[in-house]
Every structure is written in structure tokens, then in C-alpha cells.
N, C-alpha and C positions, 0 to 999 in steps of 0.2 A: 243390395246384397248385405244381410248382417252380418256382422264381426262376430264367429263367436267365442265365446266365453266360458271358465272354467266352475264344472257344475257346482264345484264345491267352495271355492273364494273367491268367484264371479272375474275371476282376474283374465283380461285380454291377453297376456302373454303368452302364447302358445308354441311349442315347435313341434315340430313332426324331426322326432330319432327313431331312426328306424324303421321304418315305417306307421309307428307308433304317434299317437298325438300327446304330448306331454306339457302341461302345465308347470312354466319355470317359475313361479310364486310356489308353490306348493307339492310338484313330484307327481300329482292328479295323472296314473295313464290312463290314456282315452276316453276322459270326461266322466262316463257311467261306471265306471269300474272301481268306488270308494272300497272295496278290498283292497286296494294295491294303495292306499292313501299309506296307511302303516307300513309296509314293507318298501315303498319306495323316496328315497329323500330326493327332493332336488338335486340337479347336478351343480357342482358347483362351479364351473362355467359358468353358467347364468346367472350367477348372484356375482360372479367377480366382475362379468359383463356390466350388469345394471350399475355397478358400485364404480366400475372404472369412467363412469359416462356420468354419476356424481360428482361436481367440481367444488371445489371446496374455495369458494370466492375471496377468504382475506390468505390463501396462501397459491392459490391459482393453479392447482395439482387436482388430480382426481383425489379420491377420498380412500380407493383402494391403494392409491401411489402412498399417501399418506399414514397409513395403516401398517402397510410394509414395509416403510421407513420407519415408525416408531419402536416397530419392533425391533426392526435390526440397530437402532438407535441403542436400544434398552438390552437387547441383546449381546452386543459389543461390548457394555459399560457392565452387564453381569457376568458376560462370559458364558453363555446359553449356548449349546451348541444347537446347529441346523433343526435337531429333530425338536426341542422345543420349541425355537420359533416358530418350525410351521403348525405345530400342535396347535402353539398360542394362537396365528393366523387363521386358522380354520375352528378352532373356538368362539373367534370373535366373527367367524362368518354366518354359524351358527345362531348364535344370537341374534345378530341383524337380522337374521332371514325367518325369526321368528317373532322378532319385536316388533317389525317394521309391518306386521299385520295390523298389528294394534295402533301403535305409534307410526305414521310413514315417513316422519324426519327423525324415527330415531338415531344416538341418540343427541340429538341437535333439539331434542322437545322441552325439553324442562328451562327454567329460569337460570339456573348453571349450567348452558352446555360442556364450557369447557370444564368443570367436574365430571361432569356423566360420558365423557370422554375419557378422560384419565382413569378412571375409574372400571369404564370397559376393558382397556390395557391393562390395567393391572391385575384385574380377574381372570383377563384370559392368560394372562403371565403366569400368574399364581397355581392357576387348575392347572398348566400345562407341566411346571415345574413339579404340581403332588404328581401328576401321571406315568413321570419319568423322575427316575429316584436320580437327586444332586444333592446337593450341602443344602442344610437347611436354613444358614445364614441369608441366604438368598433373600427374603420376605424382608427384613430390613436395610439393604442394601436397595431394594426395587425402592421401598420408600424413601430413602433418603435420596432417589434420582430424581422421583418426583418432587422432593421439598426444592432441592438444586436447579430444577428448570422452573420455578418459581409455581408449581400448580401442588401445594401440598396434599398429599390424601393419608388416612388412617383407615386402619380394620376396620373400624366404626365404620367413614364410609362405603367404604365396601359392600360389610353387610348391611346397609342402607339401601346402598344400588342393589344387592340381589334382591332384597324384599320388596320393589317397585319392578323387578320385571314380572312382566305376563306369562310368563311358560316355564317351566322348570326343564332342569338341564341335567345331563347324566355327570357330567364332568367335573359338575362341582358339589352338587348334592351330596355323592357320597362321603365327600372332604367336607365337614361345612365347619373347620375351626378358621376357616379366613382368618 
């Protein structure tokens, strides 16, 4: 019996909601039906799934435990309420769920991981905080947490990391003075 596969990112992941067949890489309902590719996004269930079952080996947590912690790390030390974090967290979910087509360890791909790490967090910090209006001090307070935990980053990097992702994003495009 064949496994099958989703018509559009060939991806085995499949569940049936609903009665529906849905492709959790991509949002795909019922294989042939690439009209519904644009109007349907993955749930994000299924990427918090896949991410909670990524273990991140030199801290021995999954990666999504990891991600929730940095935030509420970064959170607590800027004073973010709830709705930014999760903005932030589901920012950064996004991104994974779009990068990781291209790249499938992102962002663990590059020569710096730990940059292209801090870097995610901080973007998704940053778009979360233009989305919901707070003090604007914010942006160097973010970075001075990061020089503090010893992983420095700058706007430069930043917009470094945006111009090395594959996909363009609603949430920070129309912000792009990072």
C-alpha cells in the first residue's frame, strides 16, 4: 500500500479534520484542490506538534519549550504584555513553517546558528511590538538583553537575516525600518 503524499509539497504529513484530508506542511485541503492552497494556512497545531518533538540536544528541551521560554525570558525583562508574546510566538511560527521548506533545520542552517537564532527572536519581538503600539524605547532595551546574555545582535543583523529568508512576511514588510 502507498503512503500518500501531498500534491503540492510532496510532504507525507497528512490528517484528515473533518472529514477533510489536510496537508500539515502546507494547509493543502484534499490534495487536488490548490484553490484552497491561498486561503487555507496550516493549523498551528501541527507545527507546534512537529516543533514540540524537535529536541534541541545541548539544552535537552524541545525547541518549541525553548522558544516559549525565550520569549517569556525577553518578555519579563521588557515588560511585553501576553498579547505581544504570543504575536511574537506565532510570528516565529510562521516563519519556521515557511523556511523550513527550503531550509529543514532551519534556523540551525547557517555557519552561526546561534545568530540566526537570536535574530529570529528578535524579529519576531520587534514586528510584534510595531503591531501593537508600546514605548518605542523598546528596540534598544531588546538589544541590550541580547549584548547581556552574551549573543550581541544589531539592526544590521537583522536586516541581514530578513534578506536571507525565502518568503516575505506581512508583519514586517510593511515596518521595514528594523
Amino acid at each position: 500500500m502507498s503512503q500518500e503524499k501531498c500534491e503540492y509539497c510532496n510532504s507525507t504529513d497528512l490528517a484528515t479534520v473533518k472529514g477533510e484530508l489536510i496537508c500539515t506542511s502546507c494547509g493543502l485541503v484534499n490534495k487536488s484542490a490548490l484553490e484552497n492552497k491561498d486561503r487555507y494556512v496550516s493549523p498551528t497545531f501541527y507545527q507546534k506538534r512537529k516543533l514540540g518533538r524537535e529536541r534541541d540536544v545541548k539544552e535537552k528541551k524541545s525547541f518549541l519549550t525553548r522558544i516559549n521560554s525565550d520569549i517569556a525570558i525577553i518578555g519579563n525583562y521588557l515588560e511585553l504584555s501576553i498579547a505581544i508574546q504570543k504575536e511574537a510566538t506565532n510570528n516565529i511560527l510562521e516563519i519556521i513553517m515557511k523556511e523550513r521548506k527550503v531550509y529543514p533545520t532551519f534556523p540551525w542552517h547557517t555557519k552561526t546558528p546561534h545568530w540566526s537564532y537570536n535574530c529570529l527572536i528578535a524579529l519576531s519581538i520587534l514586528s510584534a511590538i510595531k503591531t501593537i503600539p508600546v514605548d518605542n524605547n523598546q528596540k534598544s532595551r531588546l538589544f541590550g538583553f541580547f549584548k547581556n546574555r552574551g549573543g550581541e545582535i544589531t539592526s544590521n543583523d537583522i536586516k541581514n537575516f530578513i534578506e536571507n529568508l525565502t518568503s516575505e512576511y506581512s508583519f514586517f514588510n510593511n515596518n521595514s525600518e528594523t
